[in-house]
VOFI-752713 format. One record per residue: residue in three letters; chain; x, y, z of N, C-alpha, C in turn. Coordinates in steps of 0.05 Angstrom, whole numbers, always signed. Each point is the difference from the previous one (the first is absolute). Example, Ala and Ser with C-alpha at 12.3 -4.5 7.8 and 13.67 -1.06 7.14 Angstrom:
2
+------+-----+--------+--------+--------+--------+--------+--------+--------+--------+--------+
: type : mol :    n.u :    n.v :    n.w :   ca.u :   ca.v :   ca.w :    c.u :    c.v :    c.w :
+------+-----+--------+--------+--------+--------+--------+--------+--------+--------+--------+
:  ALA :   A :   +264 :   -114 :   +156 :    -18 :    +24 :     +0 :    +18 :    +24 :     +0 :
:  SER :   A :     -7 :    +21 :    -14 :    +16 :    +24 :     +1 :    -15 :    +22 :    +14 :
+------+-----+--------+--------+--------+--------+--------+--------+--------+--------+--------+
END
This chain:
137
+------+-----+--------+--------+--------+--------+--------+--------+--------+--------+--------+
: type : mol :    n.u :    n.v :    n.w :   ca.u :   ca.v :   ca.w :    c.u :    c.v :    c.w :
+------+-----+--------+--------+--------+--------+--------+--------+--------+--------+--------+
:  UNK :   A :  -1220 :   +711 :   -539 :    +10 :    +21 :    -16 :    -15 :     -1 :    -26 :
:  UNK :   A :     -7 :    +22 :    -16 :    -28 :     +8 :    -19 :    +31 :     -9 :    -13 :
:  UNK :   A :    -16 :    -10 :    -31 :    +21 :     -8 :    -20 :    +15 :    -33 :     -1 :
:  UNK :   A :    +14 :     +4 :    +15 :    +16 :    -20 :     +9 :    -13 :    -26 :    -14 :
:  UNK :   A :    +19 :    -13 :    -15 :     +6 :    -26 :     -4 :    +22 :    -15 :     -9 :
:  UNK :   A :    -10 :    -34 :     -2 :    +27 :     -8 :     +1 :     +8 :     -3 :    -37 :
:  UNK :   A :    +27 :     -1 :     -8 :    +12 :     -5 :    -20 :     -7 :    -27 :     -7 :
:  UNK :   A :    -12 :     -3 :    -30 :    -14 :    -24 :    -12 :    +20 :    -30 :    +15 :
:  UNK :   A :    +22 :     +7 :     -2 :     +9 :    -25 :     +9 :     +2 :     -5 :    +25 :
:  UNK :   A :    -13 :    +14 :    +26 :     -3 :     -4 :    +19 :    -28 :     -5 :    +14 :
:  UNK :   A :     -5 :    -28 :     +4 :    -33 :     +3 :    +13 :     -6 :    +15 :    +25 :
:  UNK :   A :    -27 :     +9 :     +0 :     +3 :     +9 :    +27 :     -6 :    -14 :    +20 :
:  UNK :   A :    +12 :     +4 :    +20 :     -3 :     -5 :    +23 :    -27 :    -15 :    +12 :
:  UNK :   A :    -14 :    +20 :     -6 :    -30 :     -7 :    +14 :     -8 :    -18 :    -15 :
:  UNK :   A :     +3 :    -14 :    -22 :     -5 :    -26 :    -10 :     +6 :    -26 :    +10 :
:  UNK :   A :    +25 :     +2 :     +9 :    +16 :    -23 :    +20 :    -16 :    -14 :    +21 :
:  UNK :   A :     +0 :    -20 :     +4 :    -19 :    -12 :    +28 :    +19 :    -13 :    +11 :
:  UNK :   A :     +0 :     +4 :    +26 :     +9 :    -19 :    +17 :    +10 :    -37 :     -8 :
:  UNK :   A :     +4 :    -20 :     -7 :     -2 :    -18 :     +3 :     +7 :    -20 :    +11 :
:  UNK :   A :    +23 :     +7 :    +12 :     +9 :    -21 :    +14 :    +19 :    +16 :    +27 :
:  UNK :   A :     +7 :     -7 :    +25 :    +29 :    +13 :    +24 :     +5 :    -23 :     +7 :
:  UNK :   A :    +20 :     -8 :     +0 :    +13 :    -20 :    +15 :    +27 :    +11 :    +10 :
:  UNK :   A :    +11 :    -13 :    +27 :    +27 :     -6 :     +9 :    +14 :     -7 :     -6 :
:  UNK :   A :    +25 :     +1 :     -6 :    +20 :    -24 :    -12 :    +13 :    -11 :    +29 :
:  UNK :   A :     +5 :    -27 :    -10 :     +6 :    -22 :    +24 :    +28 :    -14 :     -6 :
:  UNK :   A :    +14 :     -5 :    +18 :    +24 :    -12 :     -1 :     +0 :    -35 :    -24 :
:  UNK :   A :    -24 :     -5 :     +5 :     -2 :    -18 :    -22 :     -4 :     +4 :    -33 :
:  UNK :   A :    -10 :    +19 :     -4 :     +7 :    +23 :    -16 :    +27 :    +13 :    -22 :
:  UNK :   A :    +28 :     +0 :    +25 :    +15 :    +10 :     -9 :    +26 :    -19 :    -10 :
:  UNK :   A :    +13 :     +6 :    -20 :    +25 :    -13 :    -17 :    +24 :     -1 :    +19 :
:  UNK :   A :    +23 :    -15 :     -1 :    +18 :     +5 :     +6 :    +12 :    +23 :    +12 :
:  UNK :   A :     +2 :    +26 :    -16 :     +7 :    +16 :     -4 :    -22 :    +21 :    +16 :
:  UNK :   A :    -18 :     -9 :    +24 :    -16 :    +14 :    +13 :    -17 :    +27 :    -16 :
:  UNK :   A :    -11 :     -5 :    -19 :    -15 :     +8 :    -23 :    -28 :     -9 :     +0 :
:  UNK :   A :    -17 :     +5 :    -10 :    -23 :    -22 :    -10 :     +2 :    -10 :    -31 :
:  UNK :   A :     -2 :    -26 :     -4 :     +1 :    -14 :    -17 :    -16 :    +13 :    -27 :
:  UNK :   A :     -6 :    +10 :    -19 :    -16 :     +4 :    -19 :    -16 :    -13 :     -4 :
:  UNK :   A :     +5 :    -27 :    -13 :    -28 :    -19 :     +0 :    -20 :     +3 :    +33 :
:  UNK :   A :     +8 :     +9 :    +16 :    -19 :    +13 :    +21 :    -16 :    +18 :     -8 :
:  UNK :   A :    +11 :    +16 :    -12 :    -18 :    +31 :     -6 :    -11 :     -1 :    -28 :
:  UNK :   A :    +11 :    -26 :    -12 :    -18 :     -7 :    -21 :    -25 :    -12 :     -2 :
:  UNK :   A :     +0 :    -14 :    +30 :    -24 :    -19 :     +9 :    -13 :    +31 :     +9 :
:  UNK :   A :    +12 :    +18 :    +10 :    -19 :    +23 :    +11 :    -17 :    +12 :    -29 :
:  UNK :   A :     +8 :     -7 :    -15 :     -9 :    +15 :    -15 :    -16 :     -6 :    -14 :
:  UNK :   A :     -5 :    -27 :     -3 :    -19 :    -16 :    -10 :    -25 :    -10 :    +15 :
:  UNK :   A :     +5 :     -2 :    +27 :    -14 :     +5 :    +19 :    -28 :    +30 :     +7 :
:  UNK :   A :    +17 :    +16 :    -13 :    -12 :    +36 :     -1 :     -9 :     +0 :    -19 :
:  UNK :   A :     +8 :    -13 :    -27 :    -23 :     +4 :    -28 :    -16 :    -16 :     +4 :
:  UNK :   A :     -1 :    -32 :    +18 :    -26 :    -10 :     +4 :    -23 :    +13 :     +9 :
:  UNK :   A :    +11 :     +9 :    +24 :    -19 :    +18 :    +29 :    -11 :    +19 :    -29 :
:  UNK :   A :    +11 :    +26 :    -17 :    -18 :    +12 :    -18 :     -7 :     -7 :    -12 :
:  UNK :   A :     +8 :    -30 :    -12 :    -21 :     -8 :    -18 :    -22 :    -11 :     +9 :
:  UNK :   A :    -10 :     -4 :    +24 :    -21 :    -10 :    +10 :    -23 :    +20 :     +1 :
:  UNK :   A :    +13 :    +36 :     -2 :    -16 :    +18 :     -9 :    -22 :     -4 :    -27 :
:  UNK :   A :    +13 :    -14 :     -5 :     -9 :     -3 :    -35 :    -20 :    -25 :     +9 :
:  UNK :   A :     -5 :     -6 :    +21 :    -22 :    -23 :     +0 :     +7 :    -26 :    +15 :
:  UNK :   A :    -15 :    -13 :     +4 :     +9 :    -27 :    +19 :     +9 :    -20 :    -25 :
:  UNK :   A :    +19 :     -3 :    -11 :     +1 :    -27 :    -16 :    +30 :    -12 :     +7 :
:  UNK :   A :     +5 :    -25 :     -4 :    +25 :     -7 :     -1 :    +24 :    +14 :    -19 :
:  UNK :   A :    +17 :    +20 :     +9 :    +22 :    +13 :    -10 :    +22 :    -15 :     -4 :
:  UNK :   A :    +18 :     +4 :    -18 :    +19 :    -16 :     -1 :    +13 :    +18 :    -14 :
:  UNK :   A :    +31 :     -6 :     +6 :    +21 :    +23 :    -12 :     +4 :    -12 :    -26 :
:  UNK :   A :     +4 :    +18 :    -24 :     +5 :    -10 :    -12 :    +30 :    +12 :    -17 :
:  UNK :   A :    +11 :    +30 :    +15 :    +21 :     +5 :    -17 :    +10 :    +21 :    +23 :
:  UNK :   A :    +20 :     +0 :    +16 :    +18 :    +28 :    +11 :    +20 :    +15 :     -8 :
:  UNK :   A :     -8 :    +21 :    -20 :    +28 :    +14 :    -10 :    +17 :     +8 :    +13 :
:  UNK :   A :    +18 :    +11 :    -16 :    +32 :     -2 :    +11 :     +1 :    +21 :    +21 :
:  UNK :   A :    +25 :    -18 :    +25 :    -15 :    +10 :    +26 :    +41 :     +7 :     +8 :
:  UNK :   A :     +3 :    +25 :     -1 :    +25 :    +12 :     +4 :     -4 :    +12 :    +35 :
:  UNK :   A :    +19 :    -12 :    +20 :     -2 :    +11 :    +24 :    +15 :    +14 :     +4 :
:  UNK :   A :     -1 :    +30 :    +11 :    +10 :    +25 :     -1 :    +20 :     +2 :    +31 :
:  UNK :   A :    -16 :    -13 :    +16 :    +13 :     -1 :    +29 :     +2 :    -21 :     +7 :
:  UNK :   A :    +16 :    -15 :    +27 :     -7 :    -13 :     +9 :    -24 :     -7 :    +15 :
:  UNK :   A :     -5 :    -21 :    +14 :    -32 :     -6 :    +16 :    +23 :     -6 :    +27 :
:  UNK :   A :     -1 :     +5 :    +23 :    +13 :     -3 :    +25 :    -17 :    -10 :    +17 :
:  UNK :   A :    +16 :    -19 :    +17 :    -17 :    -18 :    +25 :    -14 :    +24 :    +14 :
:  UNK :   A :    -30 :    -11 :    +16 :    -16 :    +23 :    +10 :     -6 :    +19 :    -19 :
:  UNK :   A :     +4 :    +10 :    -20 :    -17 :    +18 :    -11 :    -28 :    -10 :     -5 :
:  UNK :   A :     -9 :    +26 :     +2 :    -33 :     +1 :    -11 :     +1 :     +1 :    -39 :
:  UNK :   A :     -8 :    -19 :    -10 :     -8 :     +1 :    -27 :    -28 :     +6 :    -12 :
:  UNK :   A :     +0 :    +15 :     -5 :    -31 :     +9 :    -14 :     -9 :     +2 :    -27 :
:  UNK :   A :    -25 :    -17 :    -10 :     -3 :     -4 :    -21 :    -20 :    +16 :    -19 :
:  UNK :   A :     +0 :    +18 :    -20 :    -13 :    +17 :     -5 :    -13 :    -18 :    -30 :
:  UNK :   A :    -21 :     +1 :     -5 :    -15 :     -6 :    -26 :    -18 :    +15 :    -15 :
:  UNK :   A :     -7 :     +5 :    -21 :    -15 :    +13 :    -19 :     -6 :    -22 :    -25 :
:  UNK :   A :    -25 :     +8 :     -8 :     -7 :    -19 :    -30 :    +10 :    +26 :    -24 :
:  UNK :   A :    +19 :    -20 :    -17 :     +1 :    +11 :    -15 :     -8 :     -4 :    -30 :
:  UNK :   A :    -11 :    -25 :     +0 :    -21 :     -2 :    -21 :    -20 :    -23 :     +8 :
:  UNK :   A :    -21 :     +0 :     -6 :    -21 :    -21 :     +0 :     -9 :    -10 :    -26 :
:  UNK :   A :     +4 :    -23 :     -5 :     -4 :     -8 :    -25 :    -23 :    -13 :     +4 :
:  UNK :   A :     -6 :    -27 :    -16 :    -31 :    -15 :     +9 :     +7 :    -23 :     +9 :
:  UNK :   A :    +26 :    -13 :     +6 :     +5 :    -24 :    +15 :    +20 :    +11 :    +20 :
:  UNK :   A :    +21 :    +18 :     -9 :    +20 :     +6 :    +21 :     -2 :    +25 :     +1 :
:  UNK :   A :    +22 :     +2 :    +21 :     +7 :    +26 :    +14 :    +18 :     +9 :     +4 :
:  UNK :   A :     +6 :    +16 :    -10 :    +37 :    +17 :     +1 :    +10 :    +18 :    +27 :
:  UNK :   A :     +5 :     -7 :    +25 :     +5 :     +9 :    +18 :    +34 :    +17 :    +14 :
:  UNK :   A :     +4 :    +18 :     -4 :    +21 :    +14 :    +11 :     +3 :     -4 :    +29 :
:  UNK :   A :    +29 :    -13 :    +15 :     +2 :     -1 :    +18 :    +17 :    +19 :    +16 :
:  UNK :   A :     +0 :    +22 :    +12 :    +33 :     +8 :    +14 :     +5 :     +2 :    +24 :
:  UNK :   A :    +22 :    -20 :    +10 :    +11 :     +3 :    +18 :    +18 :    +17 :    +12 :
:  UNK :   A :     +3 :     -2 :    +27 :     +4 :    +18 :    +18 :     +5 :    -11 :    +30 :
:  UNK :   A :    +24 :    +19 :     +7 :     +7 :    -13 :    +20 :     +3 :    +18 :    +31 :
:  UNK :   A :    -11 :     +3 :    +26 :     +7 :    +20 :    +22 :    +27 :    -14 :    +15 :
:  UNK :   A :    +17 :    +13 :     +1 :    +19 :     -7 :    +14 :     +4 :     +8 :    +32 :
:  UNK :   A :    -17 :    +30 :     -4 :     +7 :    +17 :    +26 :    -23 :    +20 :     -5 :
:  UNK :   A :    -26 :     -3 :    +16 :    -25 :    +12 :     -1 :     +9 :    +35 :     -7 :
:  UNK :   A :    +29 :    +17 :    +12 :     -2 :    +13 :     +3 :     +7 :    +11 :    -29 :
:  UNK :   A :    +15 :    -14 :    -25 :     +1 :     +4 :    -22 :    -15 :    -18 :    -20 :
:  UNK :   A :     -6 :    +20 :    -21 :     -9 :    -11 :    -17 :     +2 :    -27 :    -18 :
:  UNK :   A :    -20 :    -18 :     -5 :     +9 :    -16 :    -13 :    +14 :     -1 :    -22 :
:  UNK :   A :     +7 :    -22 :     -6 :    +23 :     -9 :    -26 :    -16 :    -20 :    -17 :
:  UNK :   A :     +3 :    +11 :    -26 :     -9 :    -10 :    -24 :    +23 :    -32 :     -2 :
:  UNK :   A :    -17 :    -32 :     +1 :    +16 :    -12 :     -3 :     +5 :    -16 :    -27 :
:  UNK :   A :    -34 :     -3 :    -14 :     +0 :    -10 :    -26 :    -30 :     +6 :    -20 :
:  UNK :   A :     -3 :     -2 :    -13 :    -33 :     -9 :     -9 :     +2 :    -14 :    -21 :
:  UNK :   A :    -17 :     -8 :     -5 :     -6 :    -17 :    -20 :    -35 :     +6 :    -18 :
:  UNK :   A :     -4 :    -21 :    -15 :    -28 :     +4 :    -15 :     -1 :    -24 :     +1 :
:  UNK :   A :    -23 :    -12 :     +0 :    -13 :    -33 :     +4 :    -21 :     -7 :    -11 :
:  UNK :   A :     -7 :    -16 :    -15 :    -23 :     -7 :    -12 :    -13 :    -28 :     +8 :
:  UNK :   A :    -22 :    +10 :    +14 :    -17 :    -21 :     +8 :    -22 :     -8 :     -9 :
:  UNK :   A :     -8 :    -21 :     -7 :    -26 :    -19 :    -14 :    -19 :     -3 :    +16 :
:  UNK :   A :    -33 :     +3 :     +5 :    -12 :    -13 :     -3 :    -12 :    -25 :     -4 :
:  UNK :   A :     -4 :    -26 :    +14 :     -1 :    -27 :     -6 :    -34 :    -10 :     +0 :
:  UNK :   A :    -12 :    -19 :    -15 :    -21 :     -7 :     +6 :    +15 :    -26 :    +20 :
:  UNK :   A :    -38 :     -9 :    +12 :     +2 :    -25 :    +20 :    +21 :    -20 :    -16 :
:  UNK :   A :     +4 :     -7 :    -29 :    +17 :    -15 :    -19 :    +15 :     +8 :     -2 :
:  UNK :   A :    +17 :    +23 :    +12 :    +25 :     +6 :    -14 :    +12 :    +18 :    -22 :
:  UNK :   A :    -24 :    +10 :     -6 :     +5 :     +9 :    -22 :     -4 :    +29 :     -2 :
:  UNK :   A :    +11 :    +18 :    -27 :     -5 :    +25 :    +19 :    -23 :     +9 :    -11 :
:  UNK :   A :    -14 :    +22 :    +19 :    -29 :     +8 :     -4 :     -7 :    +25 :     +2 :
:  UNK :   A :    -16 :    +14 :    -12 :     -8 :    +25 :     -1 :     -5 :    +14 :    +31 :
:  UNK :   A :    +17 :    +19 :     +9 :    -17 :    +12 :    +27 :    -13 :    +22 :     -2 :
:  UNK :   A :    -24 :     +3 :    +16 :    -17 :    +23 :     +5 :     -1 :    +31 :    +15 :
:  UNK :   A :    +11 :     -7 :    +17 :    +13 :    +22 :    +13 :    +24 :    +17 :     -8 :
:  UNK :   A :     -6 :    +33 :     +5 :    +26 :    +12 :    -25 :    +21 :     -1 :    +27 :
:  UNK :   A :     -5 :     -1 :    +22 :    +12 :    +12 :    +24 :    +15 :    +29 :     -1 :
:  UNK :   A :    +22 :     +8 :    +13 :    +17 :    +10 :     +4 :     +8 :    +22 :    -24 :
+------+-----+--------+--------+--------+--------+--------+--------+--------+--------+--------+
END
């Protein structure tokens, strides 16, 4: 559609990459036949790695996941899908938007379950953090 775009506070779409699908597994889920959060927190940290590797081969390391409010539940067997975008590149780290998502039933649309923002470092062979070269993403 000529014109068309999105409202400043909405990224678009076509920026998003793939980063992560996984299953959820009965080992996975709480008491309360749910998925655990700290599950989908490991998902999520997991997904800003995978993009930050866009930014170059170096040792990544998390170094901060903002506040991560879950909207839905995560249910045994669902499909969870992990969407990523850079949303800033600095000269050691990387500010990565994560949002999840969940298919319950191929024949409806997915469900918004959380996102977050993550900031990941850059490490030299020492540990320390280091300038990367690549703008990626």
């Amino acid at each position: 559609m000529s014109g068309a775009h999105n409202p400043p506070d909405q990224p678009d779409p076509a920026q998003r990459r793939l980063a992560l699908r996984v299953v959820t597994m009965p080992r996975d889920t709480n008491p309360y036949g749910t998925i655990f959060g700290g599950v989908i927190l490991s998902y999520i940290d997991q997904a800003a790695f995978v993009h930050a590797l866009c930014h170059g081969d170096y040792t990544w390391v998390t170094a901060s996941i903002e506040r991560v409010d879950f909207l839905a539940p995560v249910n045994l067997g669902d499909v969870v899908t992990l969407y990523t975008r850079t949303v800033r590149a600095g000269r050691t780290s990387v500010t990565i938007a994560v949002e999840v998502e969940t298919q319950r039933d191929p024949a409806i649309d997915p469900v918004s379950v959380t996102s977050a923002t993550t900031t990941l470092v850059a490490l030299d062979a020492h540990g320390h953090p280091t300038p990367f070269a690549q703008p990626g993403p």
